[in-house]
PLY file of the C-alpha trace (Angstrom):
ply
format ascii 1.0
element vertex 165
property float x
property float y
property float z
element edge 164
property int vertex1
property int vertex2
end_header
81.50 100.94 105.15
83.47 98.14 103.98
84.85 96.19 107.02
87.05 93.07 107.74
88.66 91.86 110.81
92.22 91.09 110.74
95.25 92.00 112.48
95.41 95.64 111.75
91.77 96.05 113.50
93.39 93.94 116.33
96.46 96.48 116.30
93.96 99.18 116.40
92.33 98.00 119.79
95.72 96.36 121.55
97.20 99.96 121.39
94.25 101.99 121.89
93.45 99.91 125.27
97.37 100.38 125.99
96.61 104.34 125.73
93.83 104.37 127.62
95.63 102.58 130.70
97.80 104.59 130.47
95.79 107.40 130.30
93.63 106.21 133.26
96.30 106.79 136.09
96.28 110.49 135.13
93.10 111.27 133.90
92.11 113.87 137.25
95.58 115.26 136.89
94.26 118.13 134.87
90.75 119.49 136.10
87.75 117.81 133.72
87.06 120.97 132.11
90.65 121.13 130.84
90.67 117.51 129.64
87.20 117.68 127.43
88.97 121.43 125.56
91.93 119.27 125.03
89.76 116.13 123.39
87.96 118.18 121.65
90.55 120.22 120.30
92.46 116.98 119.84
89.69 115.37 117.73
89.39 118.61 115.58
92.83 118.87 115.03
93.42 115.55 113.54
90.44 115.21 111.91
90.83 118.22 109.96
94.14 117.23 108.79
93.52 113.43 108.47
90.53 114.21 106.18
92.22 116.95 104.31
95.50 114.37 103.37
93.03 111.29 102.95
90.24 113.33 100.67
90.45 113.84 96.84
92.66 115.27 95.09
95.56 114.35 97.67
94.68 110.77 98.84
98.39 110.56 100.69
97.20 107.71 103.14
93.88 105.82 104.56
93.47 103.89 107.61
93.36 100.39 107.82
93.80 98.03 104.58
90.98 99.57 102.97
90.30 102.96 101.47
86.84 103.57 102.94
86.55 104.54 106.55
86.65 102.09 108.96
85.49 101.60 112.82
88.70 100.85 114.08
89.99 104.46 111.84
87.58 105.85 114.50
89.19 104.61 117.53
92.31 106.34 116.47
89.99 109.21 116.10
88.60 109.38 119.46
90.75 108.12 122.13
94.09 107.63 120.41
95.35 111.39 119.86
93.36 112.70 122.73
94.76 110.06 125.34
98.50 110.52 123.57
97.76 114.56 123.87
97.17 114.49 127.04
100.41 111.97 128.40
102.26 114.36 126.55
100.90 117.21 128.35
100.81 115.71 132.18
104.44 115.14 131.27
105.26 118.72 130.23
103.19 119.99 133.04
104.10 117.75 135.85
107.86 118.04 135.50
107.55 121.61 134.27
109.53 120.88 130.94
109.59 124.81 130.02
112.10 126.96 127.65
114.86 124.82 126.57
113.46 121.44 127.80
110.52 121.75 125.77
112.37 121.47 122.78
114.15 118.61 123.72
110.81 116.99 124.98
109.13 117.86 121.79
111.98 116.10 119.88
111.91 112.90 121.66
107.77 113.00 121.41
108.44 113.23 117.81
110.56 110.47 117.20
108.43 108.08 119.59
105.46 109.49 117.03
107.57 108.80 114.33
108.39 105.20 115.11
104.80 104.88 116.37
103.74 105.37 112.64
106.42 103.26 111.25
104.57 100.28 113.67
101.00 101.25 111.82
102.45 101.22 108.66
103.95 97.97 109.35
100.89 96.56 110.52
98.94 97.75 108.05
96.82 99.87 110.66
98.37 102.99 107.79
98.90 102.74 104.57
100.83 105.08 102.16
99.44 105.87 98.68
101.54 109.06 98.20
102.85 110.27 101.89
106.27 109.50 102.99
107.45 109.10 106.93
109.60 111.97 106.79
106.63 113.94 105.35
105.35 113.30 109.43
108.66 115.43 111.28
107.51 118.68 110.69
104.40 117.80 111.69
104.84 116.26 115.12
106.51 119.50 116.82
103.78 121.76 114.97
101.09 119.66 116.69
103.12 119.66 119.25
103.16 123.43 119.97
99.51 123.66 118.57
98.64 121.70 121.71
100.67 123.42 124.48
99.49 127.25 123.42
95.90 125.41 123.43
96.85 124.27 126.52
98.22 127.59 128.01
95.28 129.29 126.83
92.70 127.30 128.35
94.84 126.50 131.76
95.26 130.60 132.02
91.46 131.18 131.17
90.27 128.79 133.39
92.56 130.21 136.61
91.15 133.68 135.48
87.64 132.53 136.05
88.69 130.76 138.91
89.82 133.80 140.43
87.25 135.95 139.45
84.80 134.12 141.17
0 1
1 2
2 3
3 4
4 5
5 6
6 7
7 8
8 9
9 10
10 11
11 12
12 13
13 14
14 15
15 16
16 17
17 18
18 19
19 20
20 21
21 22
22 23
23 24
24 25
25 26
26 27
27 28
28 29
29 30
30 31
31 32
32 33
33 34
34 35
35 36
36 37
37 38
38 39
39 40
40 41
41 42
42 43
43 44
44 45
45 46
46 47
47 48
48 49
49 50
50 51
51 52
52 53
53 54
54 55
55 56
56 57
57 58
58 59
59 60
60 61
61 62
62 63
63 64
64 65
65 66
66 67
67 68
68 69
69 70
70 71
71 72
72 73
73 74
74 75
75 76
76 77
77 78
78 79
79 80
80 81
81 82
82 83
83 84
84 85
85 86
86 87
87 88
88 89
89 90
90 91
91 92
92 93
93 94
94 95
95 96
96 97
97 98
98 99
99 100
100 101
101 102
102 103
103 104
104 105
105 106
106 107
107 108
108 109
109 110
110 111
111 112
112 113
113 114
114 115
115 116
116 117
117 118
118 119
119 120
120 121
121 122
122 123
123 124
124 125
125 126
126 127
127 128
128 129
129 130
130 131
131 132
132 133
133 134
134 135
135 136
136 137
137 138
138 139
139 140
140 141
141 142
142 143
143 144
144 145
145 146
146 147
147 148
148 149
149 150
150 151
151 152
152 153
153 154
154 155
155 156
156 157
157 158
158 159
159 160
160 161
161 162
162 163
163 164
């Protein structure tokens, strides 16, 4: 593991501590049980396509300014996606953002995502060998719905036990 410190680890941590406060205020909003299927699902999820984009033959991007795997890649990894994954659903749940306004609040999660990678390309925390930004809008919403029928699912399972008992 080939590491250096320089701004794009520092960009790394400044907006993975941002996450996590922000994360913090809500983190009992959704019962623990909830959160750790969502994190782990999370994790999965990008993992699985981060290492299927960033492995040979494609090589479309790596993390960092480096192509082997760095500590700070792991951050993202870890807290990043799971802490963003779960803002976006305390905001869907809490306001109840069903039908009609879920599509509109997927869209505007999408671009934020979208200029959220534009900053990590910028600051080198993502670089580009062969992907393209625009490559990134269909994927955003497809997450995006990945995560709230994961979501239903568990959230109905969970009440179902919760009743059964």
């Amino acid at each position: 593991m080939n590491v250096t410190f320089d701004w794009n680890e520092w960009y790394f941590i400044i907006t993975t501590i941002i996450i996590l406060s922000l994360f913090y205020p809500i983190r009992n909003y959704f019962p623990s049980i909830l959160v750790l299927i969502i994190w782990v699902f999370c994790i999965g999820l990008v993992a699985s396509i981060d290492y299927f984009l960033l492995a040979t033959p494609f090589k479309m991007y790596y993390f960092s300014d480096n192509k082997t795997y760095e500590l700070s890649g792991a951050l993202y990894h870890l807290f990043m996606y799971p802490c963003a994954s779960l803002l976006f659903l305390f905001g869907y749940d809490k306001w109840e953002l069903y039908g009609k306004k879920t599509v509109v609040y997927i869209l505007c999660w999408t671009g934020f995502s979208l200029f959220f990678e534009w900053l990590a390309v910028k600051n080198h925390a993502l670089t580009y060998t062969g992907w393209k930004l625009f490559y990134s809008i269909p994927t955003y919403p497809i997450a995006s719905i990945l995560l709230l029928l994961v979501f239903h699912y568990s959230k109905k399972k969970l009440l179902d036990i919760q009743i059964s008992k």
